[in-house]
N, C-alpha and C positions, 0 to 999 in steps of 0.2 A: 295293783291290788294290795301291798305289802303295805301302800299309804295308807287304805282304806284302814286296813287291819291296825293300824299305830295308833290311827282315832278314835277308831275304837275301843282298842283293849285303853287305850288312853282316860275315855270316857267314862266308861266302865268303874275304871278304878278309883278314880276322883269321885263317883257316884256312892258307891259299894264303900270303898273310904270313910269318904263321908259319916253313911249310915253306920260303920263300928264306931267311928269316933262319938257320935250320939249316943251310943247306946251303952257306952264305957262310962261317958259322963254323965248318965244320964238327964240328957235333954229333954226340956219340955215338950216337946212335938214327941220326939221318943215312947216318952209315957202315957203320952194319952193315947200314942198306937195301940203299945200292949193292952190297954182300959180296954179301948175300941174292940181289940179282936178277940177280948176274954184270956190274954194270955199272961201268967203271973209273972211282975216281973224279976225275978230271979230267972227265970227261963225263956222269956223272950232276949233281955239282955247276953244272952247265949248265944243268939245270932249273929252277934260280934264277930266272933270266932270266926264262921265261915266268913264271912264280906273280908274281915281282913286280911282271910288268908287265900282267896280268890281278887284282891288287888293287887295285894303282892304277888303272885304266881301271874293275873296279865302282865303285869310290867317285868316282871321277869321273864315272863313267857315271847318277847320281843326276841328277846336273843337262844332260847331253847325251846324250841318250836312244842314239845311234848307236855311240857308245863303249862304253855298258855290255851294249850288246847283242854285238856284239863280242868283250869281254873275257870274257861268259862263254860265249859259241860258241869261245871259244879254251880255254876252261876244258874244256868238252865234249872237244873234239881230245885234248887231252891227258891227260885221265881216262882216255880210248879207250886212246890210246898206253900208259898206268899199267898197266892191266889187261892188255893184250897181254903187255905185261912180266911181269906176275904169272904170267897163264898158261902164259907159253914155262918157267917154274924151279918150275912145277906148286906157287903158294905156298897154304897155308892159304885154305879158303873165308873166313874172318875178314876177312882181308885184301881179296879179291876182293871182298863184300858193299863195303866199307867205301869203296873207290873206285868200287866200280858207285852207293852211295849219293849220292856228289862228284857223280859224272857227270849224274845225274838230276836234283839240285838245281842244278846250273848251265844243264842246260837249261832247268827251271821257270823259273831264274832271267831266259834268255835270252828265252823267250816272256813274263814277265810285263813286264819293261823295254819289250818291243816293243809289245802291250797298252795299256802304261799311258802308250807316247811322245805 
């Protein structure tokens, strides 16, 4: 199970990564998000913060079991928040599917870390 859980938080991070690294520089995909969901971006760019520091806390969380559990309950929280946002500007189910899927792997993610501590 501790394989699973490596792939995850693995995935996870290179994901969530990712999307700070966009949103630091801000990315063309980036900004037409924040357009899309109504959100300015001075304060979508904000979401950085967490994803970055929910990558780093999986990958750290590999070897301190309490951090990675953690970092992906935070990952959960803000999936929740993703999608409420989706829902309030009524975005494509595409879209919705694709952070309900985030949301669900971070929880796996959360109980297999706790699991495998």
């Amino acid at each position: 199970m501790f394989v699973a859980t490596v792939v995850l938080s693995v995935l996870l991070a290179f994901v969530f990564g990712a999307g700070a690294a966009g949103k630091l520089t801000k990315a063309r995909s980036e900004a037409g998000k924040a357009s899309k969901l109504k959100i300015p971006w001075p304060r979508y760019r904000l979401i950085a913060v967490p994803e970055a520091a929910a990558s780093a806390g999986l990958l750290a969380g590999l070897a301190v079991a309490p951090l990675g559990i953690a970092a992906a309950a935070g990952l959960v929280a803000l999936m929740a928040g993703a999608l409420a946002f989706r829902l309030r500007v009524r975005d494509a189910i595409v879209f919705l599917a694709g952070d309900a899927a985030l949301l669900v792997l971070a929880a796996v993610t959360a109980t297999l870390r706790a699991v495998t501590a």
